[in-house]
Structure formats: C-alpha cells, structure tokens
N, CA, C and O atoms as a GROMACS GRO file, in nm:
protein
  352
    1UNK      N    1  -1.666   1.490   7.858
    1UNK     CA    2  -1.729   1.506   7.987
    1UNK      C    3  -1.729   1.369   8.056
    1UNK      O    4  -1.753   1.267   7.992
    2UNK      N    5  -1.706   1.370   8.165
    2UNK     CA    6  -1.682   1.274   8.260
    2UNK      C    7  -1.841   1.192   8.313
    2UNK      O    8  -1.940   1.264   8.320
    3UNK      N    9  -1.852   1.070   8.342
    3UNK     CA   10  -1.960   1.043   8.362
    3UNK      C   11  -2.027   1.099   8.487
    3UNK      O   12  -2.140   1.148   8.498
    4UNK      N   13  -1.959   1.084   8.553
    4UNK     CA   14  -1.965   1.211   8.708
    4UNK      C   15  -2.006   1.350   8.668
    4UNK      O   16  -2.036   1.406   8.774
    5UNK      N   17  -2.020   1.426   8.576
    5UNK     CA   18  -2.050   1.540   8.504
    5UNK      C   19  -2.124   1.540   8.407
    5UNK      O   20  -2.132   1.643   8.340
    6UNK      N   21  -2.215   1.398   8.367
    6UNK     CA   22  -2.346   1.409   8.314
    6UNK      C   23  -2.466   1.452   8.317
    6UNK      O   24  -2.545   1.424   8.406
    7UNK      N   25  -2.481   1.495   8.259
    7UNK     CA   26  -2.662   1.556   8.296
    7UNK      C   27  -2.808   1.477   8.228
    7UNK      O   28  -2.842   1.476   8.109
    8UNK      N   29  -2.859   1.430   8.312
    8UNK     CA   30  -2.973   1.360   8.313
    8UNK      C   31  -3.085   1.438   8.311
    8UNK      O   32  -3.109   1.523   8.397
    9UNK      N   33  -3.171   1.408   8.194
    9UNK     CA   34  -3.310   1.490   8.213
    9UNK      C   35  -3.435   1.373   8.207
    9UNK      O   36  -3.419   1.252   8.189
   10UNK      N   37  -3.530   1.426   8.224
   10UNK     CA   38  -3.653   1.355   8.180
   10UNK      C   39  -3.734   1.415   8.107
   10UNK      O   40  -3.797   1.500   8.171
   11UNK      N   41  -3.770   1.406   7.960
   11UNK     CA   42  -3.894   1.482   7.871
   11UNK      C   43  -4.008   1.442   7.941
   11UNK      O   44  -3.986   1.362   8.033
   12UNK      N   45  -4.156   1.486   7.917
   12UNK     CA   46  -4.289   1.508   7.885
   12UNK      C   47  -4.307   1.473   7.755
   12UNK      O   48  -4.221   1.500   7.672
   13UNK      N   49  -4.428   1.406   7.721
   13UNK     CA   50  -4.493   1.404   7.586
   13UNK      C   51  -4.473   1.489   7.483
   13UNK      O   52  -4.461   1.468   7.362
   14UNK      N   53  -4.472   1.635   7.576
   14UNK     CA   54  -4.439   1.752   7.429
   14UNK      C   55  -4.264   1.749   7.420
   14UNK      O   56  -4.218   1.843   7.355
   15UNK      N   57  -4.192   1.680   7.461
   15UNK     CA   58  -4.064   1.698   7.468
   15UNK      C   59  -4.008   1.800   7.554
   15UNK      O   60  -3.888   1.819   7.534
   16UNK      N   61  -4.063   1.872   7.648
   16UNK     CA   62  -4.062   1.938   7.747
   16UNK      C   63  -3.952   1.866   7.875
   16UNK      O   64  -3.942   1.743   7.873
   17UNK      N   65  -3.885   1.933   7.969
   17UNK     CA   66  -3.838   1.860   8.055
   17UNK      C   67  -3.969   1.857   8.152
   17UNK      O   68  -4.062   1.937   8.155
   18UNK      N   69  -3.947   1.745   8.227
   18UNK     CA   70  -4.043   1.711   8.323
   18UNK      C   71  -3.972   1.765   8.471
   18UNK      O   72  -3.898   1.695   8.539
   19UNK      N   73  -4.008   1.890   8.501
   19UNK     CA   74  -3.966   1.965   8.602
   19UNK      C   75  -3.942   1.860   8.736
   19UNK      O   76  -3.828   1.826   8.766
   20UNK      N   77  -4.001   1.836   8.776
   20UNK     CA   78  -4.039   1.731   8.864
   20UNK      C   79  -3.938   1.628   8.863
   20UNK      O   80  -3.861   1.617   8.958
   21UNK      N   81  -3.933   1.552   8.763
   21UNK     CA   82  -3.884   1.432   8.760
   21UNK      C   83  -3.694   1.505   8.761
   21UNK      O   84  -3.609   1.441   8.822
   22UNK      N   85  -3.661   1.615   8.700
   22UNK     CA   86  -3.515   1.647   8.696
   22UNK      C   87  -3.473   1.687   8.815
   22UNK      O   88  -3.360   1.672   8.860
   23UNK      N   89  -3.576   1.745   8.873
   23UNK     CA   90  -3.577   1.805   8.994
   23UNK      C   91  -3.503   1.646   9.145
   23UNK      O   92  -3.403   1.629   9.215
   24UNK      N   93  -3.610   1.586   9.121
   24UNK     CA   94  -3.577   1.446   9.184
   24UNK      C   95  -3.448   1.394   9.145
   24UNK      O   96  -3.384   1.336   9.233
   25UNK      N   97  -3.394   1.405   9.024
   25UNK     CA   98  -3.223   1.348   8.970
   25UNK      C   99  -3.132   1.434   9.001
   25UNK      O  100  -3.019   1.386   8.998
   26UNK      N  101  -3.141   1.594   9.042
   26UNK     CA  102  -3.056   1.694   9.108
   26UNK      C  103  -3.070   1.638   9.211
   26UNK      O  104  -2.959   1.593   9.239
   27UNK      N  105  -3.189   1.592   9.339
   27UNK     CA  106  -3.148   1.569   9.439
   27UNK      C  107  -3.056   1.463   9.435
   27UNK      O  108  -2.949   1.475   9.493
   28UNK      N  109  -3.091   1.334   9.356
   28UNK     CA  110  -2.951   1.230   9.382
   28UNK      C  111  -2.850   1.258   9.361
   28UNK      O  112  -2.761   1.203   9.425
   29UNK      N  113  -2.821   1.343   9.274
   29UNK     CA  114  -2.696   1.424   9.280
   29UNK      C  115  -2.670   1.512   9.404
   29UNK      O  116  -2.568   1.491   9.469
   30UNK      N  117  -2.711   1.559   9.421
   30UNK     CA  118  -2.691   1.674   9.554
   30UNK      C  119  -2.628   1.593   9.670
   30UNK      O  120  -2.531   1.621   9.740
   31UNK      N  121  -2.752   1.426   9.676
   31UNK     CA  122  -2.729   1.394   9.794
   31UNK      C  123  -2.577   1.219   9.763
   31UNK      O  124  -2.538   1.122   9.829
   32UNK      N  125  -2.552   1.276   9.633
   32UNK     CA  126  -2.391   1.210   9.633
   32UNK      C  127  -2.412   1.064   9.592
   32UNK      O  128  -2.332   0.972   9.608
   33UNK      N  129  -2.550   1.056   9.527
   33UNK     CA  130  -2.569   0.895   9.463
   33UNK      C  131  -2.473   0.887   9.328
   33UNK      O  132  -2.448   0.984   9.258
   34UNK      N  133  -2.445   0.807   9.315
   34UNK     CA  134  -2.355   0.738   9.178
   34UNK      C  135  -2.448   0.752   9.091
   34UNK      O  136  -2.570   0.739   9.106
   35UNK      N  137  -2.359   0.793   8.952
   35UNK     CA  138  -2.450   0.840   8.843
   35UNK      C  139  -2.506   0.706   8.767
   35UNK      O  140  -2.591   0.713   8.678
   36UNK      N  141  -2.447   0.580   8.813
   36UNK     CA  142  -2.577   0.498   8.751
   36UNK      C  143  -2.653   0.471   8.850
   36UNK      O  144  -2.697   0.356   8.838
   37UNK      N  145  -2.700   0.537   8.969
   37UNK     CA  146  -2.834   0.548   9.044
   37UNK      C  147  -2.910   0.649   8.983
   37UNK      O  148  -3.030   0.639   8.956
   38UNK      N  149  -2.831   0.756   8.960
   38UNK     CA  150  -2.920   0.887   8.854
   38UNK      C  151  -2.989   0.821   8.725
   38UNK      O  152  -3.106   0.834   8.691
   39UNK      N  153  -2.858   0.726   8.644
   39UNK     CA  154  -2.919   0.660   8.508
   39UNK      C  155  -3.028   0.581   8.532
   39UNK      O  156  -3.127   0.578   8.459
   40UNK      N  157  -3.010   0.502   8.652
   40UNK     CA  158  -3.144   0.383   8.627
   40UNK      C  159  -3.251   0.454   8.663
   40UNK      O  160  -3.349   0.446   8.589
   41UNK      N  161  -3.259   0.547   8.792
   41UNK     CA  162  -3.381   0.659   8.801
   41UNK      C  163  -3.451   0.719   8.654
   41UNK      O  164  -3.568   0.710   8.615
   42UNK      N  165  -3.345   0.776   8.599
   42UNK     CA  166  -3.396   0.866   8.503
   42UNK      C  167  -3.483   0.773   8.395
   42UNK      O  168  -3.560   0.827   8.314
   43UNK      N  169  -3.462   0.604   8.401
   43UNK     CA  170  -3.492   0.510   8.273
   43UNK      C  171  -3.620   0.477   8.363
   43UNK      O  172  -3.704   0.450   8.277
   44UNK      N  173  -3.690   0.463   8.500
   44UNK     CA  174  -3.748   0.397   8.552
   44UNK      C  175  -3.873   0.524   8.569
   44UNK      O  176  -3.995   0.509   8.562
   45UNK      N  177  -3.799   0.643   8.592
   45UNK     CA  178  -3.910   0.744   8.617
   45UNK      C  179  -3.986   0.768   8.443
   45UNK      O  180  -4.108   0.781   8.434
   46UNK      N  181  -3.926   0.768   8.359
   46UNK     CA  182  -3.942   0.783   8.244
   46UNK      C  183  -4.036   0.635   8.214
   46UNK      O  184  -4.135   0.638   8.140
   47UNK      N  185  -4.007   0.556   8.256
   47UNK     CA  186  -4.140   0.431   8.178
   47UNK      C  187  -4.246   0.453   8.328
   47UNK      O  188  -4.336   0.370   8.343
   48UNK      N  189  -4.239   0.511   8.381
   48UNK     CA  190  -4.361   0.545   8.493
   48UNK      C  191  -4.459   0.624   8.417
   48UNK      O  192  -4.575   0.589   8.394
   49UNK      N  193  -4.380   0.772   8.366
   49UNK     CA  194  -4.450   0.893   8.290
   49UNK      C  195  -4.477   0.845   8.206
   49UNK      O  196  -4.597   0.871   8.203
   50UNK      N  197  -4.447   0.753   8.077
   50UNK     CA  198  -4.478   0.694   7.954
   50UNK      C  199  -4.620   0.634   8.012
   50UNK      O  200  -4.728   0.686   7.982
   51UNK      N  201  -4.611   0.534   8.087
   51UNK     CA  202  -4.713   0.458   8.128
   51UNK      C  203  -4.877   0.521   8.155
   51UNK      O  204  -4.986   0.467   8.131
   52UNK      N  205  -4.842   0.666   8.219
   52UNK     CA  206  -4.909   0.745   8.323
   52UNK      C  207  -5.000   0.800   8.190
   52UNK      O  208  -5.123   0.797   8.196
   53UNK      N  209  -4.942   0.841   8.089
   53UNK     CA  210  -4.980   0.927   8.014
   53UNK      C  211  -5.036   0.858   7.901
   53UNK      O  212  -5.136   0.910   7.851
   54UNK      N  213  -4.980   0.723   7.836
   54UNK     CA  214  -5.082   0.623   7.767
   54UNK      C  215  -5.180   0.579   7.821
   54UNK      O  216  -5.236   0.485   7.764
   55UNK      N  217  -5.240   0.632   7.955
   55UNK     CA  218  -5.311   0.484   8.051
   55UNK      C  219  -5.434   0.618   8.113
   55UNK      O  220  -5.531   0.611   8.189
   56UNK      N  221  -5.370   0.729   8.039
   56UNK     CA  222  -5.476   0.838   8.142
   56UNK      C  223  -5.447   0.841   8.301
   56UNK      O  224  -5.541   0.859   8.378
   57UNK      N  225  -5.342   0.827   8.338
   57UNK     CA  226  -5.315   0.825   8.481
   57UNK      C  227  -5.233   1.003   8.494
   57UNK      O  228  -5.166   1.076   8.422
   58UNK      N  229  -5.286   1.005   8.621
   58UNK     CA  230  -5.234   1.144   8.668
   58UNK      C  231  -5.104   1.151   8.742
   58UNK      O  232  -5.116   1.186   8.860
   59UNK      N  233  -4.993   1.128   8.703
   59UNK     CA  234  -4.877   1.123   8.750
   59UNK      C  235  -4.861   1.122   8.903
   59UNK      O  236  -4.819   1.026   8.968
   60UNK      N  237  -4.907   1.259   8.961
   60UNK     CA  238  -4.883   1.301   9.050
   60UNK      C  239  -4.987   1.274   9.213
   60UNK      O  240  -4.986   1.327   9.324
   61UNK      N  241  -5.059   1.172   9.151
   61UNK     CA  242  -5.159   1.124   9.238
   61UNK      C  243  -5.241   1.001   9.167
   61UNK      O  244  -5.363   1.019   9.163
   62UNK      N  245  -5.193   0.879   9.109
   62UNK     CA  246  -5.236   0.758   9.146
   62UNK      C  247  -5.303   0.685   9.220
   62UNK      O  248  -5.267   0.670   9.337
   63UNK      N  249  -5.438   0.612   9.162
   63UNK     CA  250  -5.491   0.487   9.299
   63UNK      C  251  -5.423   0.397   9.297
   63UNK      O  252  -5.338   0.364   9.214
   64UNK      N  253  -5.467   0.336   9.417
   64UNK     CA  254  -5.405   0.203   9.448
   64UNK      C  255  -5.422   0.097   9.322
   64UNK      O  256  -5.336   0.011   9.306
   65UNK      N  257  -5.546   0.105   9.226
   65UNK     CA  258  -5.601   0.051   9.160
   65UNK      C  259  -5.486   0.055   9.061
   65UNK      O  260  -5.402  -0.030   9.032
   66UNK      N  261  -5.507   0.186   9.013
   66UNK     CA  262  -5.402   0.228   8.924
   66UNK      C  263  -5.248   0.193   8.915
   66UNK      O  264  -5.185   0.158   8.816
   67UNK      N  265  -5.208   0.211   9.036
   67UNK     CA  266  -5.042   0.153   9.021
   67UNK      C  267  -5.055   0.003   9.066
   67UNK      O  268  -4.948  -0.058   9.074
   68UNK      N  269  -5.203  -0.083   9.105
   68UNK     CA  270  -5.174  -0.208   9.097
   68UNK      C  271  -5.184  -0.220   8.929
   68UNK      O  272  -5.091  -0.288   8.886
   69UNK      N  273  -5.273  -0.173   8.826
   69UNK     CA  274  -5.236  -0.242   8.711
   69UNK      C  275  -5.141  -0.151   8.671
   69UNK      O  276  -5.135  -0.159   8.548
   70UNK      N  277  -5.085  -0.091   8.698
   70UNK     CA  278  -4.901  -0.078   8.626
   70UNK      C  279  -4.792  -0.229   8.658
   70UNK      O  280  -4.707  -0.292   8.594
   71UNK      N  281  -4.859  -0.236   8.800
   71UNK     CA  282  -4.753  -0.348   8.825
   71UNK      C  283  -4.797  -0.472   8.728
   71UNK      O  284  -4.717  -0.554   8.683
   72UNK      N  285  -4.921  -0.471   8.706
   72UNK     CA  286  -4.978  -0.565   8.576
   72UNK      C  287  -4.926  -0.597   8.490
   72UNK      O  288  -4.878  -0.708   8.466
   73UNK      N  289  -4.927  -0.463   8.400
   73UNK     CA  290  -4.833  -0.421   8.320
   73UNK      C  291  -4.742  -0.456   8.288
   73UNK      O  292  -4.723  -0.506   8.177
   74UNK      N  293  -4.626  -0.436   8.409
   74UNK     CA  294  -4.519  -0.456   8.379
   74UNK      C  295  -4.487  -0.580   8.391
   74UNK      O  296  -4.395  -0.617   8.318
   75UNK      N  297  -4.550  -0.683   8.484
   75UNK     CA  298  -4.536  -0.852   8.455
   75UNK      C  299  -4.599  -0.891   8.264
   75UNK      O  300  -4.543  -0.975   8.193
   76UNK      N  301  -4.717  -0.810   8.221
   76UNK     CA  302  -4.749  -0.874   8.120
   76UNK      C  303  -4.690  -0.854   7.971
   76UNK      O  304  -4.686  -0.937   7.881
   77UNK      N  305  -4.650  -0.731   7.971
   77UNK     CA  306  -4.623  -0.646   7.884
   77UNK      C  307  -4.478  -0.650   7.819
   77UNK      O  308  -4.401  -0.556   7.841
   78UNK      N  309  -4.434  -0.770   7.730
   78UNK     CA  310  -4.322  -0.767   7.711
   78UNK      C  311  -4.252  -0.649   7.643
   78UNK      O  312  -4.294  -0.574   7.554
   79UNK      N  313  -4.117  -0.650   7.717
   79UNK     CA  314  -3.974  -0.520   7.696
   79UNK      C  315  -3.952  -0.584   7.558
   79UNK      O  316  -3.961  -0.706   7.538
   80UNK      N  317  -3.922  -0.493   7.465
   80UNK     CA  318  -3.864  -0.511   7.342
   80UNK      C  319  -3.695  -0.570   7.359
   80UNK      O  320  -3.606  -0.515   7.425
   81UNK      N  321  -3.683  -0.705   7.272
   81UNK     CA  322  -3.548  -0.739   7.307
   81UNK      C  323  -3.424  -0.638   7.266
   81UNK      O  324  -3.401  -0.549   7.184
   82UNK      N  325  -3.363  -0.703   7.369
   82UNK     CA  326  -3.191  -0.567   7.348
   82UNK      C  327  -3.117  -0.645   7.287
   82UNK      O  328  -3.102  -0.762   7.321
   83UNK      N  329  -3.040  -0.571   7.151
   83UNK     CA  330  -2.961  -0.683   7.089
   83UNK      C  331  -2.872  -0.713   7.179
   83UNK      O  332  -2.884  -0.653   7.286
   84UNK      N  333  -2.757  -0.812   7.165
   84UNK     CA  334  -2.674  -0.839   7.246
   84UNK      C  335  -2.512  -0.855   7.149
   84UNK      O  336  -2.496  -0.900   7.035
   85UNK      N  337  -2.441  -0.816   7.216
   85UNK     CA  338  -2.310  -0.809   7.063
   85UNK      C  339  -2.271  -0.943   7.099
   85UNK      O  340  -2.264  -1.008   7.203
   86UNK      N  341  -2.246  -0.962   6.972
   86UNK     CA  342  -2.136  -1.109   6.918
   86UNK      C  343  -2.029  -1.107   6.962
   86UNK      O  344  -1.959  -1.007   6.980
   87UNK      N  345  -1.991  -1.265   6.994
   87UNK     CA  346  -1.884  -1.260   7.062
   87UNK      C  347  -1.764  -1.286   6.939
   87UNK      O  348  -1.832  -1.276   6.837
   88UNK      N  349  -1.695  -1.299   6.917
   88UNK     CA  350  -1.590  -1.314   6.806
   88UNK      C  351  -1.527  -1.422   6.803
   88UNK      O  352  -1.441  -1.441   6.717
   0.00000   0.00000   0.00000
C-alpha cells in the first residue's frame, strides 16, 4: 500500500478509535493535505488525548487554565530520546 493510501487512526484509552479525532484525519484527507500532515496530526492529536486523560481534562472542552498547563507540560516534561542510527 502506497503511502497516499494509508490509513490513520487514533485509539482512546480502551483502545477504541477516537471517533472524533479520525473523523478530523478523513477531513485532511478529503480536503487533499499530504499524508505527513495526516501523520504529524494523528502523533499530535494523540499526545493531546494522552495528556487530557492522565490530567483529568475533558477533551472536548478545556480551560484556559488547563491548556495553559499543557503548554507547561510540554516545555517541562522531557520526550523520551529517539535512538538515532549509526552512521557506518
């Protein structure tokens, strides 16, 4: 399958798709975005919902309070390093 013919989902906690969030990656598709605009969506909406749901936040209606300490968060909270391959 072609990368142009990928399908992008987003789980829920129960491993469920997150209606919503797939729903939003059909539209970038629909509306003819490049599938690494779909990929980085699908990685960015996904550490939103992770966040939302460790933090007791309600996805779908956030305070200001609230998505100011996400942005907290995400300055304080170091990303686990990505290996990087050897060069030869």
């Amino acid at each position: 399958m072609a990368a142009d013919e990928s399908v992008l989902w987003v789980l829920d906690e129960d491993l469920e798709l997150h209606v919503e969030a797939c729903a939003y990656l059909t539209g970038l598709r629909g509306a003819g975005r490049a599938f690494n605009v779909e990929k980085t969506s699908a990685g960015r909406i996904a550490l939103y919902l992770s966040y939302c749901q460790g933090h007791g936040v309600d996805w779908s209606s956030p305070s200001l309070a609230q998505l100011m300490a996400m942005m907290r968060w995400l300055v304080d909270e170091p990303m686990p390093a990505r290996p990087y391959p050897h060069s030869r």
